[in-house]
PDB file of N, CA, C and O in Angstrom:
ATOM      1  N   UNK A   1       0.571   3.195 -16.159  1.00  0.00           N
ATOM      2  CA  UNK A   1       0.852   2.046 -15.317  1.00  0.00           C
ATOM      3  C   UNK A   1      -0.042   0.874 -15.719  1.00  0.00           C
ATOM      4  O   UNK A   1      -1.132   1.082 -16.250  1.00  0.00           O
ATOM      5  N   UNK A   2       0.366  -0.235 -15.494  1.00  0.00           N
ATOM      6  CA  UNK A   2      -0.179  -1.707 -16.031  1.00  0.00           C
ATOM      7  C   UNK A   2       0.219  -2.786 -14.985  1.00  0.00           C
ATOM      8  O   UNK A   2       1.319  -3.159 -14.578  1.00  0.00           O
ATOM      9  N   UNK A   3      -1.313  -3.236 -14.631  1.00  0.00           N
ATOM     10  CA  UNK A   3      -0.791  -4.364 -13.352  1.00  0.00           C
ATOM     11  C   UNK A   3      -1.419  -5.418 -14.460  1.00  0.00           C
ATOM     12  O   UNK A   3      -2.376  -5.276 -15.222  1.00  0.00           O
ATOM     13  N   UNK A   4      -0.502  -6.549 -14.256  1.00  0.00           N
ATOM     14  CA  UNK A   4      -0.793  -7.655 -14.876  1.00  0.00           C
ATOM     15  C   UNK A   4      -0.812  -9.119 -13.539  1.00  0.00           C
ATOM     16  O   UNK A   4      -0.166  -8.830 -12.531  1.00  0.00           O
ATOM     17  N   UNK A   5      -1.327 -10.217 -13.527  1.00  0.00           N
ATOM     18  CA  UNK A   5      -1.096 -11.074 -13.267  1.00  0.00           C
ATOM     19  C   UNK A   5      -1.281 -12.416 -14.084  1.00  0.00           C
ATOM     20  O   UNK A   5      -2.164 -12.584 -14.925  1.00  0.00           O
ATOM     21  N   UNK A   6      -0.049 -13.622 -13.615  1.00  0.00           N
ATOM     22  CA  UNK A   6      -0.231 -14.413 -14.220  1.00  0.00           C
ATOM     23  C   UNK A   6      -1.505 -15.261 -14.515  1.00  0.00           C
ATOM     24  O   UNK A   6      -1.530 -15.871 -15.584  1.00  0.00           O
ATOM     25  N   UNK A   7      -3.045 -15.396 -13.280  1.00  0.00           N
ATOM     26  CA  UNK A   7      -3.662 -15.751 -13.887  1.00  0.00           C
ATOM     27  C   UNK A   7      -5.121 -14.981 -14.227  1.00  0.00           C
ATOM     28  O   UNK A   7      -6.272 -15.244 -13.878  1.00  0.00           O
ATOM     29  N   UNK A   8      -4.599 -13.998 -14.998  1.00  0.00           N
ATOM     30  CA  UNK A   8      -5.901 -13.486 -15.578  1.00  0.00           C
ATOM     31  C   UNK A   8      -6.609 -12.542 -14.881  1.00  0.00           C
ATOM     32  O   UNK A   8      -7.628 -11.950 -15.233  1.00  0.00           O
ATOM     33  N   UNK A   9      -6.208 -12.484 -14.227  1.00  0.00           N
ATOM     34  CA  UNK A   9      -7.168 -11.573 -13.048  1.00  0.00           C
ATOM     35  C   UNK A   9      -7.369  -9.982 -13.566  1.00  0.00           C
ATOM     36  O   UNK A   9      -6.441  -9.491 -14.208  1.00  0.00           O
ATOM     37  N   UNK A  10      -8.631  -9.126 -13.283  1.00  0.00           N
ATOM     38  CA  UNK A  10      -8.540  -7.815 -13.989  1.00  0.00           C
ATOM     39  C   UNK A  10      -8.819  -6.541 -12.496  1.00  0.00           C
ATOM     40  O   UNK A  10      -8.928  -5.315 -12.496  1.00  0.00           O
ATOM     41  N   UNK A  11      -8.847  -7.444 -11.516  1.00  0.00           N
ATOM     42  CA  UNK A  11      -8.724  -6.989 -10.161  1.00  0.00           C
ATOM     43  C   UNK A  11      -7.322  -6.973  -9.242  1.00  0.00           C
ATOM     44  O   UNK A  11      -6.623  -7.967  -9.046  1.00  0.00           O
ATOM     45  N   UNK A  12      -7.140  -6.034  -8.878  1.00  0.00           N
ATOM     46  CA  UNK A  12      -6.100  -6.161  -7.852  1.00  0.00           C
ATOM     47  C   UNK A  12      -6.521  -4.527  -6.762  1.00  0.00           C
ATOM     48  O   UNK A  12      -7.297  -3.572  -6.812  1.00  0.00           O
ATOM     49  N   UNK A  13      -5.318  -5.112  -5.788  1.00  0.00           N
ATOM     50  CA  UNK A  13      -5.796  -4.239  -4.390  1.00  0.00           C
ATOM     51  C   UNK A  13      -4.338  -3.339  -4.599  1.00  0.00           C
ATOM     52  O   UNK A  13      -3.259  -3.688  -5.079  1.00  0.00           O
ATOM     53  N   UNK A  14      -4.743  -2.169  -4.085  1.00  0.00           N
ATOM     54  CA  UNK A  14      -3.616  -1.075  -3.671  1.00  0.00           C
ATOM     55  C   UNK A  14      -3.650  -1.090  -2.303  1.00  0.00           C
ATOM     56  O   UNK A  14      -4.660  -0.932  -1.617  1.00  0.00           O
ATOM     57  N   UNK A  15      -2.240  -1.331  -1.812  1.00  0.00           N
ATOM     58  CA  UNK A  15      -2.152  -1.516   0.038  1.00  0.00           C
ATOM     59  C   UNK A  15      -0.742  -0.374  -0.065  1.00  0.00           C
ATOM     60  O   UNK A  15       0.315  -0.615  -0.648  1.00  0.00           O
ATOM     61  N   UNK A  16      -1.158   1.114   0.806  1.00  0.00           N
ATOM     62  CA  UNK A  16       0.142   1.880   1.075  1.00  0.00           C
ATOM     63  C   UNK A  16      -0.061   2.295   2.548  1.00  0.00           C
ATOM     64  O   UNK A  16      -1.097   2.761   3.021  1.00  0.00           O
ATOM     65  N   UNK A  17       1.100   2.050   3.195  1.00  0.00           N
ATOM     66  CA  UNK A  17       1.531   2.270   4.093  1.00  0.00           C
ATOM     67  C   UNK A  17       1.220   3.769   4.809  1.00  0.00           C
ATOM     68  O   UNK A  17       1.581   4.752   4.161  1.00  0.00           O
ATOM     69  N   UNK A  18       0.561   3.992   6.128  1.00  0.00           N
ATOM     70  CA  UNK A  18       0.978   5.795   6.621  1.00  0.00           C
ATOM     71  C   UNK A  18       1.894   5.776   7.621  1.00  0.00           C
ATOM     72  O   UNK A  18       2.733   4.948   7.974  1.00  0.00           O
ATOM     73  N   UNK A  19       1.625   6.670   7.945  1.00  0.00           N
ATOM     74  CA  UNK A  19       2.778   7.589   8.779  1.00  0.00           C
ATOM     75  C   UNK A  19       2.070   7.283  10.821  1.00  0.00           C
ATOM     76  O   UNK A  19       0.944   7.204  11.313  1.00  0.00           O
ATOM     77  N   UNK A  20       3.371   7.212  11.337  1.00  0.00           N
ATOM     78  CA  UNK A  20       2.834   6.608  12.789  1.00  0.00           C
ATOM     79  C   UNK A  20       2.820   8.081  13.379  1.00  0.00           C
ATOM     80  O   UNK A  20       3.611   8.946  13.002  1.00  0.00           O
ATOM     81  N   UNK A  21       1.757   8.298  14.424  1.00  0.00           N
ATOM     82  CA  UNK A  21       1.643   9.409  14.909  1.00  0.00           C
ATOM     83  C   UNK A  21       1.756   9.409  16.432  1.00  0.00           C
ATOM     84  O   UNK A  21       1.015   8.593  16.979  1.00  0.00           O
ATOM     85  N   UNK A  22       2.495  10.123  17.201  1.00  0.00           N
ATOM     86  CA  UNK A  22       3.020  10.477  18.375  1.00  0.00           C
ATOM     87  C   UNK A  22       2.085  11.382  19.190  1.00  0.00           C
ATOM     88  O   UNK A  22       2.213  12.584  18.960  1.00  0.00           O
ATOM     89  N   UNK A  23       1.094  10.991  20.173  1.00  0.00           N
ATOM     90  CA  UNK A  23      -0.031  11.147  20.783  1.00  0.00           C
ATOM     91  C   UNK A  23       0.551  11.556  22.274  1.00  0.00           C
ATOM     92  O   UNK A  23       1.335  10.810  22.860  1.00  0.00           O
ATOM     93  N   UNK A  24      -0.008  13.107  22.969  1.00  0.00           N
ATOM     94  CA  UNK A  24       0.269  13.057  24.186  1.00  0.00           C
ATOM     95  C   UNK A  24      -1.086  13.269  24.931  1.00  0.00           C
ATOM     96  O   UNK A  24      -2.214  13.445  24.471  1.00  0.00           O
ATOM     97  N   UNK A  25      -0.667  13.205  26.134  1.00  0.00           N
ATOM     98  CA  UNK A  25      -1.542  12.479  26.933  1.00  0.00           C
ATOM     99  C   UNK A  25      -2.865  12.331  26.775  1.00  0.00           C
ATOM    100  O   UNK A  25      -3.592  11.365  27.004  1.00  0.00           O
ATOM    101  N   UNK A  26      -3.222  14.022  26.112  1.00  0.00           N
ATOM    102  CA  UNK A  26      -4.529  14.709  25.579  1.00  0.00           C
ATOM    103  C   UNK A  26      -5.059  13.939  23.774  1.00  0.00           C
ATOM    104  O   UNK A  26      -6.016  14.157  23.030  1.00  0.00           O
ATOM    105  N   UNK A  27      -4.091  13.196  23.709  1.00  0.00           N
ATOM    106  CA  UNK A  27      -4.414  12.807  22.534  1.00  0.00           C
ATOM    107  C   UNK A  27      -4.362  13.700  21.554  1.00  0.00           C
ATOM    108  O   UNK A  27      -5.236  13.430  20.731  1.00  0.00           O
ATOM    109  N   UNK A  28      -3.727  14.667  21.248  1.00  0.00           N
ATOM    110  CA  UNK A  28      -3.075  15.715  19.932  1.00  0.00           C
ATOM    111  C   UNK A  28      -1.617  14.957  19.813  1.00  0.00           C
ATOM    112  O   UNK A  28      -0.896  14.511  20.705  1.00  0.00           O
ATOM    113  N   UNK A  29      -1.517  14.968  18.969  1.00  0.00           N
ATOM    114  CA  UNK A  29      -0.583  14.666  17.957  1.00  0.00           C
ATOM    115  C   UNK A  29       0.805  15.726  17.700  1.00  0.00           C
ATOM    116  O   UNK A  29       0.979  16.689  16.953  1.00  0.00           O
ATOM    117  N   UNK A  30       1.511  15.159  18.522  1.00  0.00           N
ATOM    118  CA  UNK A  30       2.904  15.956  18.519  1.00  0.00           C
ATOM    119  C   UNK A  30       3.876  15.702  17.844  1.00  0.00           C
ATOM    120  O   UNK A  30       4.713  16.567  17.585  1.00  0.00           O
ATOM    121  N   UNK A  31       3.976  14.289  17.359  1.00  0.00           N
ATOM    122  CA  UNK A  31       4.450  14.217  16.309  1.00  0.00           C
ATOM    123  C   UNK A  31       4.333  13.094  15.650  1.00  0.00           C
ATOM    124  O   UNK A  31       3.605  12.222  16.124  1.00  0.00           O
ATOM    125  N   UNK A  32       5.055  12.862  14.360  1.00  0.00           N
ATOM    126  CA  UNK A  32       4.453  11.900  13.263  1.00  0.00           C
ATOM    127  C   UNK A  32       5.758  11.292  12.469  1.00  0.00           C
ATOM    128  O   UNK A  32       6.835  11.857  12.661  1.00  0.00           O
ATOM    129  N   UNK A  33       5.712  10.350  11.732  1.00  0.00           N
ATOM    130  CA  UNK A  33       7.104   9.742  11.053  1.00  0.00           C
ATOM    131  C   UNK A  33       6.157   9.081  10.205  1.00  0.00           C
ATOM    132  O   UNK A  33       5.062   8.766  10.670  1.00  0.00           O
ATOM    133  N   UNK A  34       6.444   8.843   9.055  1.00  0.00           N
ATOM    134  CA  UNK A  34       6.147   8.302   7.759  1.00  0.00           C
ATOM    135  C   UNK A  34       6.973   6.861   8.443  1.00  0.00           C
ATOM    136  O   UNK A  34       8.169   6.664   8.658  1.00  0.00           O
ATOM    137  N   UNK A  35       5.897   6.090   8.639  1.00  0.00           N
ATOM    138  CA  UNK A  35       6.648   4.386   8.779  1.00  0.00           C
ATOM    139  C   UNK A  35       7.142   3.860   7.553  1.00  0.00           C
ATOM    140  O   UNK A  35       8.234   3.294   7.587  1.00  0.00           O
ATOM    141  N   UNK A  36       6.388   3.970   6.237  1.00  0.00           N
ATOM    142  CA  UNK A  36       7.067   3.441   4.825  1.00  0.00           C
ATOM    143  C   UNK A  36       5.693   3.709   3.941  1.00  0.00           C
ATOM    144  O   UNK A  36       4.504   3.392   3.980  1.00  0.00           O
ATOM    145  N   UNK A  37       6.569   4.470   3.140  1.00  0.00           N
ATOM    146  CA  UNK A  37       5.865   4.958   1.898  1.00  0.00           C
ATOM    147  C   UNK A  37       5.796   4.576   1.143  1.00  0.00           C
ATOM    148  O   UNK A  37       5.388   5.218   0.174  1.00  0.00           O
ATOM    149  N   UNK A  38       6.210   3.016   1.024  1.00  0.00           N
ATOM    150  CA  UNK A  38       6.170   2.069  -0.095  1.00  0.00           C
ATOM    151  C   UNK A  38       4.795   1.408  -0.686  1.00  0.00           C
ATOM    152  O   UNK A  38       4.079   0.769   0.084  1.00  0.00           O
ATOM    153  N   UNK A  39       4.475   1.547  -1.901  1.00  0.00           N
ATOM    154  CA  UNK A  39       3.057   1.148  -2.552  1.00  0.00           C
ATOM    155  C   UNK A  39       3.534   0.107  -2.813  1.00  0.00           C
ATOM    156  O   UNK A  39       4.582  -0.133  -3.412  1.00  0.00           O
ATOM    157  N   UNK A  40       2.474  -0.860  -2.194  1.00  0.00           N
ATOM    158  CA  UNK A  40       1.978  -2.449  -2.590  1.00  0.00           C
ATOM    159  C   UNK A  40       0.911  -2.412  -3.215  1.00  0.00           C
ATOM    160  O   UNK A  40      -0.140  -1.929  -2.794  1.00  0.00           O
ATOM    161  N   UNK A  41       1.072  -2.860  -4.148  1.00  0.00           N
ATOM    162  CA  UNK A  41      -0.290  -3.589  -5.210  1.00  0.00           C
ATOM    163  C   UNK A  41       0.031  -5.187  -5.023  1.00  0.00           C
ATOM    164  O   UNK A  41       1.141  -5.697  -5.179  1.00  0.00           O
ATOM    165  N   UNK A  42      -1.678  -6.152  -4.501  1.00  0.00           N
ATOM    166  CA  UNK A  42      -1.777  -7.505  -4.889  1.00  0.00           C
ATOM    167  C   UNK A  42      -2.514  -7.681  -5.802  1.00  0.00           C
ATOM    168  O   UNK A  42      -3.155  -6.714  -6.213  1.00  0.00           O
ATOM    169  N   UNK A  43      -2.641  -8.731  -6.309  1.00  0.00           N
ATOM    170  CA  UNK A  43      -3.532  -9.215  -7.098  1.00  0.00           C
ATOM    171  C   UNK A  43      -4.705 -10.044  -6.095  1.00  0.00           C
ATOM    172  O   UNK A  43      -4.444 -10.948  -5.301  1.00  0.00           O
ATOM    173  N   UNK A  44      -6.024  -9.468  -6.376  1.00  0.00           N
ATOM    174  CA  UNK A  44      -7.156  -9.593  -6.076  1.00  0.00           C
ATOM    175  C   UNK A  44      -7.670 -10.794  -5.330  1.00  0.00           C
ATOM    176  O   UNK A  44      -7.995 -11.116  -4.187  1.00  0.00           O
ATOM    177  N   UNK A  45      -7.538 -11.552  -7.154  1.00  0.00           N
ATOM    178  CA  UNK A  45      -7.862 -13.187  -7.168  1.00  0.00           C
ATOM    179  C   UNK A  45      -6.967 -13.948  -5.887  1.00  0.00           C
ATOM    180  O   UNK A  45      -7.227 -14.344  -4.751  1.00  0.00           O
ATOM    181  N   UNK A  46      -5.558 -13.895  -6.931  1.00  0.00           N
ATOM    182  CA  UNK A  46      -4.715 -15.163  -6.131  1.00  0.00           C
ATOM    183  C   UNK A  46      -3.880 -14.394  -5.126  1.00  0.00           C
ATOM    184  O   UNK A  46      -3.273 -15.057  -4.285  1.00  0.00           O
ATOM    185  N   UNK A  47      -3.764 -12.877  -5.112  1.00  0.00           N
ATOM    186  CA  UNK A  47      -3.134 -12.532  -3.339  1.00  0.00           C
ATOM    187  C   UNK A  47      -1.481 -12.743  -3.679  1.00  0.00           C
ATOM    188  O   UNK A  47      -0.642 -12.865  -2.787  1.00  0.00           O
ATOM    189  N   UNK A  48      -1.196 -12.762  -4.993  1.00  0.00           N
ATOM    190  CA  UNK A  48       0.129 -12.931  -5.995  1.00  0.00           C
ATOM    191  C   UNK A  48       0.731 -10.993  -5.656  1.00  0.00           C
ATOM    192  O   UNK A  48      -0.059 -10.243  -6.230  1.00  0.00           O
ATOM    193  N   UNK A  49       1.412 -10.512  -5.206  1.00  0.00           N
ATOM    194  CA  UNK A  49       2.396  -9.496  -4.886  1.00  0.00           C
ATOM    195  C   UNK A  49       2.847  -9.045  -6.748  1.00  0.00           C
ATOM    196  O   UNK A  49       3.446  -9.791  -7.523  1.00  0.00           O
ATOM    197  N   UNK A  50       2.398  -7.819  -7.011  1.00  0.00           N
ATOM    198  CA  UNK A  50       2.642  -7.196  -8.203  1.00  0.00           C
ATOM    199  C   UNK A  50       3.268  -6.077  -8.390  1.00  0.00           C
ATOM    200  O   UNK A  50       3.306  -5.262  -7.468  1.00  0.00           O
ATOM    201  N   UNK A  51       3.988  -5.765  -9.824  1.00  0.00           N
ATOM    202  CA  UNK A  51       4.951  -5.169  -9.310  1.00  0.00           C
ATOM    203  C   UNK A  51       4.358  -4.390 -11.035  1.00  0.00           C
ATOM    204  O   UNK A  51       4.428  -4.877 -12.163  1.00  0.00           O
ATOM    205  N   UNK A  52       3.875  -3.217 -10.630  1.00  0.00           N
ATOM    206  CA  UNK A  52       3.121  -2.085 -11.712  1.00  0.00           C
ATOM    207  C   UNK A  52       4.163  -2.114 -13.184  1.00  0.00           C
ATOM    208  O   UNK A  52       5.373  -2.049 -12.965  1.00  0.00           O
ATOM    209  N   UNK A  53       3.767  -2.196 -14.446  1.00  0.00           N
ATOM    210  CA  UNK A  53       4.777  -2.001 -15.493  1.00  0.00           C
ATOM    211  C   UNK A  53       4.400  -0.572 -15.753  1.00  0.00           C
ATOM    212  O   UNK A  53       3.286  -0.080 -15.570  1.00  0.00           O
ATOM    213  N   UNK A  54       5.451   0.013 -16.194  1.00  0.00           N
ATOM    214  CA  UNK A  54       4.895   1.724 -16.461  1.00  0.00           C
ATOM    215  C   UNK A  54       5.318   1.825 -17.938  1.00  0.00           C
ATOM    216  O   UNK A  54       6.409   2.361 -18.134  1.00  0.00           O
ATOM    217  N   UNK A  55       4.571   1.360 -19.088  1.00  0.00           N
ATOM    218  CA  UNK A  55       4.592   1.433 -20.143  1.00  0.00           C
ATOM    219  C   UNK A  55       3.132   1.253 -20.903  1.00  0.00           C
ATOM    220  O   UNK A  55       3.062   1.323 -22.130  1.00  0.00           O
TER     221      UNK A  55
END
C-alpha cells in the first residue's frame, strides 16, 4: 500500500470506524453492530482525504 499526497506530505492519519454497542441497564453489553468498517486515511499536513494505491 502507498499513500501519496499532492503536497508532499510523508505523514498521514488512519481514521476507522467501530462497532456501536447495546448497553443494558447494568452496563454489559448485549449487543453490538459494526456502524462502518470503512478505512479512512487523511493526509496529516493538509487534512486532503486519501485514497491508499496498492501497488
Amino acid at each position: 500500500m502507498k499513500l501519496e499526497c499532492d503536497c508532499g506530505s510523508k505523514k498521514f492519519v488512519e481514521e476507522i470506524n467501530y462497532q456501536k454497542k447495546i448497553l443494558n441497564s447494568d452496563g454489559q453489553v448485549i449487543d453490538w453492530t459494526l456502524v462502518d468498517t470503512e478505512l479512512l486515511y487523511f493526509c496529516f499536513e493538509c487534512g486532503e482525504e486519501m485514497t491508499p494505491t496498492t501497488h
